[in-house]
Phi, psi and omega in degrees: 000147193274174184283156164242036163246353173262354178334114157293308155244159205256143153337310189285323158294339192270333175301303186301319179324313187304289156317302182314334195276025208020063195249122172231078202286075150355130159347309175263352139328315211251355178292303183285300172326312202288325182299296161003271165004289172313330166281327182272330170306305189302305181331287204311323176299326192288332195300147189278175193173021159266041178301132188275138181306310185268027161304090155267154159359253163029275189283348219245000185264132143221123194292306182349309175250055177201000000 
């Protein structure tokens, strides 16, 4: 279980995330969401997102460097 002073989001924010989503989850549902959470936040920051609007897949894969 994560600590909830290292918490990326508090219990509490993650609950209201749920309910928007229309999630009404069990105690221990929401127990795994919230660890779950944590991992998945940090993923989503590594991810890159300085792409230019006319940036496509496409133009922006290159196989050359793999």
């Amino acid at each position: 279980m994560t600590d909830a002073d290292t918490a990326i989001v508090s219990r509490e924010d993650l609950r209201v995330l749920v309910r928007n989503a229309g999630l009404d989850p069990s105690d221990q549902q929401f127990e795994e969401m919230f660890d779950a959470y944590q991992h998945v936040k940090a993923m989503l920051d590594r991810l890159n997102r300085d792409f230019g609007f006319a940036d496509e897949p496409a133009h922006v894969y290159s196989p050359l460097k793999f």
